[in-house]
N, C-alpha and C positions, 0 to 999 in steps of 0.2 A: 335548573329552574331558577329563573331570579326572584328578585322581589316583588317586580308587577306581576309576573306568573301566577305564586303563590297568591297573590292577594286576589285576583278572579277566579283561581281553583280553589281560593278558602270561600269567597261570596258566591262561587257556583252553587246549582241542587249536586250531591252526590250522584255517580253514577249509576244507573240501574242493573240491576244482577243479569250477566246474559247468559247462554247456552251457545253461544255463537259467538266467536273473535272479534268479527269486525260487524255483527249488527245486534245490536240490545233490540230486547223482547224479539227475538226470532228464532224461538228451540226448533230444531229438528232440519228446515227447510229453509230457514232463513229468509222469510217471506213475509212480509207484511200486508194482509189480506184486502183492510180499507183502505189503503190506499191503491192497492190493483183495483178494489171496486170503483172510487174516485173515476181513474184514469180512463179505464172502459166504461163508466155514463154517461160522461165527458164526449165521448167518440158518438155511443151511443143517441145522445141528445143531437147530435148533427141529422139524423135520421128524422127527427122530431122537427126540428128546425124546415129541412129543406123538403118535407112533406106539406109542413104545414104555410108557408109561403106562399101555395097553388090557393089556398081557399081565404088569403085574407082580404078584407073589406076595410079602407078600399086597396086597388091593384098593387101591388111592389114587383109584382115578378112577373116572368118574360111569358107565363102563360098560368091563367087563372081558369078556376073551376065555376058553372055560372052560381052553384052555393056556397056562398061566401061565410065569413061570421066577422066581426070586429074581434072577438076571442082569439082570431088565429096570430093577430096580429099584436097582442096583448103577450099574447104564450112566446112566439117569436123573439120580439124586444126580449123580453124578462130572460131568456136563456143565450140569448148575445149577451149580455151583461157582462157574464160571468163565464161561460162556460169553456172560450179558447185561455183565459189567464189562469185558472183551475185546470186546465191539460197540462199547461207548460209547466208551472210549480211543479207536479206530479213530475212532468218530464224533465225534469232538472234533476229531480229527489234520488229518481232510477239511474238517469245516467251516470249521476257522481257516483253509485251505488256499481252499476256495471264497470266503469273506468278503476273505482279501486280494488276492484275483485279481477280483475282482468290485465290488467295495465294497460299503457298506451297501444301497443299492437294491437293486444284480444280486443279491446273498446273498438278500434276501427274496425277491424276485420270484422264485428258485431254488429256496429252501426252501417255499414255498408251492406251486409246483407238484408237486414231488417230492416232500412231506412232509405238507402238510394235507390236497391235493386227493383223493389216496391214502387215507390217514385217513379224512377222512368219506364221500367216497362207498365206499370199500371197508366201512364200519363199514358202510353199508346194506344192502350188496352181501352182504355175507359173514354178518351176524349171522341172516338169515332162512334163509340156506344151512346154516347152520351147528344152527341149530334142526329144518332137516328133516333133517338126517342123522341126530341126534339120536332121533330121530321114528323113523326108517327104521331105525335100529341095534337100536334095542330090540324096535320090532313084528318085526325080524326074528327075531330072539331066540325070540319066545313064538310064533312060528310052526309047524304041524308041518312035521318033516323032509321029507315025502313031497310035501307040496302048498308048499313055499317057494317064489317066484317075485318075482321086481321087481316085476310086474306085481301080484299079491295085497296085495304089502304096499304099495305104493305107495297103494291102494284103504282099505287099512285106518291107517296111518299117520295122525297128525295134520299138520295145515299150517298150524296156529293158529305164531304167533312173538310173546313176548308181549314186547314194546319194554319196560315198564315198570318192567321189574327188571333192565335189561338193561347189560352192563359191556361195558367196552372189548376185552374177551377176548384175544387174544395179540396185538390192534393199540395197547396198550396202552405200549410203546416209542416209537411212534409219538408220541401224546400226550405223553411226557416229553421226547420230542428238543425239537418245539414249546418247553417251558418250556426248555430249557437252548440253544436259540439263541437265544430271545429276550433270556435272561439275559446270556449270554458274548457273541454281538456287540453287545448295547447297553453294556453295561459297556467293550467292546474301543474302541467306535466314540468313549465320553465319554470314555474314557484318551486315546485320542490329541486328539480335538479340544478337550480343556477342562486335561488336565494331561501336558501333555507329560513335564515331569520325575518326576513319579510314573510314569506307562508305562513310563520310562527305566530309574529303579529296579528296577522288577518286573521287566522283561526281564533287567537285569544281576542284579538274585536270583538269578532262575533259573537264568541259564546257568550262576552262580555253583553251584550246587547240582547241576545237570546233568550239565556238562561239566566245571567247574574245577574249585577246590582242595577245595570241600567235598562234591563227588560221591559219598566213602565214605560219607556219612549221606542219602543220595537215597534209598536202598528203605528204609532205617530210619523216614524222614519219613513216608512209602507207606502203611506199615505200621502205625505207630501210629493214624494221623490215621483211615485206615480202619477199624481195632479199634475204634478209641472210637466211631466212628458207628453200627457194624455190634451195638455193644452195649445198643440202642435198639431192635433187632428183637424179637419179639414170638417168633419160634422159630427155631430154628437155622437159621444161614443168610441169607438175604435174602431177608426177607417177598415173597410175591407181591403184585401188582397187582390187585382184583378191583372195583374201582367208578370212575369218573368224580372223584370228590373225592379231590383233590391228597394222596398219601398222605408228608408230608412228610420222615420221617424215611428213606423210601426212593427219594426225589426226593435228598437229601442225601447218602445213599453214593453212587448214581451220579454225583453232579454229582460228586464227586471223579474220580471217574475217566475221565468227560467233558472235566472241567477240567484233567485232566494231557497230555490228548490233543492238545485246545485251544492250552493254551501248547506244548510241544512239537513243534510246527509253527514254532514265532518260535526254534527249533534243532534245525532238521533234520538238522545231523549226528549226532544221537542216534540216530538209526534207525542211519545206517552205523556207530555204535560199537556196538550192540545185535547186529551179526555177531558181534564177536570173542568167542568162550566160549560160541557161542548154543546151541551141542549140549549144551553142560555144563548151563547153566543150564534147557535144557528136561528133561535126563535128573533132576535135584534137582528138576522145579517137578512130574515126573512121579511120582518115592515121596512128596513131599509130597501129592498128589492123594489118592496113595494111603490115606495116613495122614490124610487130610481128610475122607474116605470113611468109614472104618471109626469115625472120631471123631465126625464126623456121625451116625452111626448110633446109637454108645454114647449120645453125650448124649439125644437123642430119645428113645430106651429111658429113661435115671434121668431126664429131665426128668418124661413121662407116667407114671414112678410113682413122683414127687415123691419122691426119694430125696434126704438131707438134702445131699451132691456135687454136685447136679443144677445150681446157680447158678456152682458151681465150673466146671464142665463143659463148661458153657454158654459161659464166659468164654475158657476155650480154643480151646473151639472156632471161636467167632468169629475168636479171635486170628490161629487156625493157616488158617480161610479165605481170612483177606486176606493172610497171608502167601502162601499157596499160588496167589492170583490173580494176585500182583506179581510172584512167580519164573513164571508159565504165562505172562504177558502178554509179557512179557519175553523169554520163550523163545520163545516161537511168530514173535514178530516179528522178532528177529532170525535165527531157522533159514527163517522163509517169503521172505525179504530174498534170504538166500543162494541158497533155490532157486528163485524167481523173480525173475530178471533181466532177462527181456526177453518180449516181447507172445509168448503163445501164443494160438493160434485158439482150442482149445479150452478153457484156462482162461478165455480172455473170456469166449466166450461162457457158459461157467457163472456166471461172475461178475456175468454183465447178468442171467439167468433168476434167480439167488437173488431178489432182491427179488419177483419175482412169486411164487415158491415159495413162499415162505415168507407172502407175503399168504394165499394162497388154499390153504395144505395143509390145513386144522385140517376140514373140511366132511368132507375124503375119508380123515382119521385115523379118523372111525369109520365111514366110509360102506365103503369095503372092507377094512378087516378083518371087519367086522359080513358082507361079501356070503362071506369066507372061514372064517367061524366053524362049519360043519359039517367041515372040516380035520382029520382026527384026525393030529395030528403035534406033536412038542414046541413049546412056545412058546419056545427059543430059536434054533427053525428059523424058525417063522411071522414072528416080531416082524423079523428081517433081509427077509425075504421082503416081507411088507407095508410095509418104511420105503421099500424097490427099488419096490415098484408105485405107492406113490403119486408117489414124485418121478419117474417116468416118465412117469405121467399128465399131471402138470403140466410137464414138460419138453415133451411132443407137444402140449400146448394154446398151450402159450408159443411153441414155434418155425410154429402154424398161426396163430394167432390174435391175435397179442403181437406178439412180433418188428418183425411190417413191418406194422402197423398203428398207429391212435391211441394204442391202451392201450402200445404203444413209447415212444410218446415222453413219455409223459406220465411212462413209470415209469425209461427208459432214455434220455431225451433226445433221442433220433431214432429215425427207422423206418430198421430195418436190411433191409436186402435179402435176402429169404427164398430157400431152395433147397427144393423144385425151381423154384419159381416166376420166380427168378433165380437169375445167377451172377455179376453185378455184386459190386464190394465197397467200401463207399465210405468214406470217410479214418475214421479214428482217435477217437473222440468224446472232448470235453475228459478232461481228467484228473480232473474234483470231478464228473462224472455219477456 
C-alpha cells in the first residue's frame, strides 16, 4: 500500500463487520432486501405508468379512455422523472454484484439467460400480443353499446402485426442493459486482468469521493455530469426509446447512472451510510419532484410556443431533473434499507413476479381498460381500478403458469414450488437472480 492508499484508507469510514466475504451487511443469504424492493417497484411502476396514459387529459397516447383526469397525467410525468435512472443504478449495483460472484463466464452465461433470452423471444411474444390488443381496443371503441361482445369484435378486429416498423416497445431497457454489461464487465474484466494499478486507482477515486474526505462534492459530481448529458435531449426530460438503432445520447445518461451502481458495489458500505438522513433526504427529493413536475410542465408549454425563455427553461429543467433523481435515488435506497431488513414471503414473492409483470402488462394496459370503457365513472377512479386488474391478472398467471414452471426459471432462476399444488418450500435463490 502506498502513501496515497493509506491516507484515503485512514480518511475512509471503517469497514462494517460482515457475515459474508464479499457483501457487508448480508448474514446468511447475502441479499440485500431494499434494494431488490427498489428494483422491482421500479419495473412495477411501468404498470402504473402505461395504465395510466389511456385516461390522461389531454390525449398523449395512441388510445384514450372517454374518462379522463389531469391527475393521470400529473402521476405519469412525476414517475418518468425518476423511475428508469433508479432501475439502472439498482441495475448496475446487482450486476457488479453477479460479475464478482460469478466471473466473467458465469456473468454472461447469467445475463444471457435472464436478459437476452427474455428480450428476444418475449419481443416475439409480446409485439403480436401487443398489436391485437391494439386491434381489439379500438374495434371496441367503434362498437355499438348494445351488441359489444369479445366474441364480435374479436370477429371484426384485425390480426395483421406488421414486424416492419416494428420497435423494441417497453422491452427497450432490456436492449440497453445488453449494451451496458457488455460495456462495464469488459472494461471491469481488462481493468483487472491488464492494469492492475489503474483498477487500484479508480477504486481508490471512488471511495475517495464516496466515502472519504471528498464525499461533500459526491452529489455535486451526480449532478452536474448528468445536467450536461441530459442537455442533449431533444425534450424535456429523457427522450424515449422508440426504434432498434442505438439512440446514443440516451444510452449515455443512463450509462451514468448504470455506472454509479456498478462501481458502488466495489463500496458497499455506501448503501448502509445511505440509512442515516434517509427520511430527510427522501422528504427534499419529494418537494423537489414536486417542483420537477410543475417545471416539467411550464417548459413544455414555452418550449411548444417557442417563447423566447423557452431554451432558458429547458436548461432548468434538465438541471432541476437530475437533481431531483440523485436526492429520489438516494432516498428511496436508503429509507427501502431501513425498512427492509430481512426476507419477507410476501415482498419476495412480489419481487420474483415483477419481472414477468412488467414483461407482459403493456398487451392488457389497453385490452382491459378498452373491455371497461362503457364505465360511466370518473377517470381518476377507473385509472386506480384498471392499474389493480391488470397487475392481478398477471399476478394469477404468474403464480399458475410462471412460478413453478420453465418460464420460472428462465425469468427467476428456478421453479418455485406452487400452492395449492404444493407446500413444499425450497432454500433461498442466490442473491444476483
Amino acid at each position: 500500500m502506498n502513501a496515497t492508499d493509506r491516507g484515503i484508507a485512514a480518511a475512509s469510514p471503517p469497514p462494517l463487520p460482515t457475515d459474508h466475504p464479499l457483501h457487508p451487511r448480508s448474514p446468511g443469504t447475502g441479499r440485500y432486501h431494499g434494494l431488490d424492493v427498489v428494483r422491482a417497484a421500479m419495473m412495477l411502476l411501468g404498470v402504473v405508468i402505461h395504465t395510466a396514459v389511456v385516461y390522461c387529459e389531454p390525449q398523449i397516447w395512441i388510445y384514450e379512455d372517454p374518462d379522463r383526469t389531469a391527475l393521470a397525467g400529473i402521476l405519469v410525468l412525476g414517475i418518468h422523472i425518476f423511475r428508469m435512472p433508479a432501475f439502472f443504478v439498482m441495475a448496475g449495483f446487482f450486476g457488479a454484484m453477479l460479475f464478482d460472484r460469478r466471473g466473467p463466464g458465469g456473468f454472461a452465461s447469467h445475463r444471457y439467460d435472464r436478459i437476452v433470452l427474455p428480450l428476444v423471444i418475449g419481443w416475439f411474444v409480446i409485439f403480436p400480443m401487443l398489436a391485437w390488443s391494439i386491434s381489439f381496443a379500438f374495434t371496441w371503441q367503434f362498437l355499438p353499446a348494445e351488441s359489444r361482445t369479445i366474441g364480435l369484435a374479436y370477429e371484426k378486429m384485425s390480426l395483421n402485426a406488421d414486424f416492419a416498423d416494428a420497435g423494441p416497445m417497453h422491452l427497450w431497457f432490456l436492449y440497453y442493459l445488453v449494451y451496458f454489461y457488455l460495456a462495464f464487465a469488459t472494461a471491469t474484466f481488462l481493468l483487472r486482468r491488464f492494469s492492475g494499478p489503474v483498477a487500484g486507482w479508480l477504486r481508490a477515486g471512488f471511495r475517495c469521493v464516496a466515502l472519504g474526505p471528498l464525499r461533500l462534492i459526491r452529489l455535486p459530481i451526480l449532478i452536474v455530469a448528468t445536467s450536461l448529458l441530459m442537455l442533449t435531449m431533444t425534450e424535456p426530460g429523457i427522450d424515449t426509446t422508440e426504434s432498434f438503432w442505438p439512440v446514443w445520447h440516451v444510452i449515455f445518461v443512463y450509462a451514468i447512472y448504470f455506472g454509479v451502481g456498478w462501481a458502488a458495489f466495489g463500496n458497499r458500505e455506501i448503501v448502509d451510510r445511505l440509512k442515516d438522513w434517509a427520511w430527510l433526504r427522501l422528504g427534499i427529493a419529494t418537494a423537489l419532484l414536486i417542483c420537477a413536475v410543475a417545471m416539467a410542465v411550464a417548459t413544455s408549454l414555452s418550449v411548444d410556443a417557442e417563447e423566447d425563455y423557452g431554451n432558458a427553461m429547458f436548461i432548468a429543467n434538465q438541471c432541476l431533473q437530475a437533481t431531483t433523481c440523485w436526492f429520489l435515488i438516494m432516498g428511496i435506497t436508503g429509507v427501502s434499507e431501513r425498512l427492509f431488513t430481512r426476507a419477507n414471503p410476501a415482498v419476495r414473492y412480489m419481487v420474483d413476479a415483477s419481472y414477468w409483470i412488467y414483461l407482459m402488462h403493456m398487451p392488457l394496459t389497453f385490452f382491459i381498460p378498452a373491455l371497461f370503457r362503457g364505465w360511466d365513472m370518473w377517470g381518476i377512479v377507473k385509472m386506480p381500478v384498471m392499474i389493480v386488474l391488470v397487475t392481478v391478472v398477471l399476478l394469477v398467471v404468474y403464480h399458475v403458469a410462471v412460478r413453478g414452471t420453465a418460464l420460472g426459471v428462465l425469468l427467476n432462476g428456478r421453479r418455485y414450488p406452487v400452492w395449492p399444488f404444493t407446500r413444499g418450500r425450497g432454500p433461498e435463490p442466490a442473491p444476483t437472480e
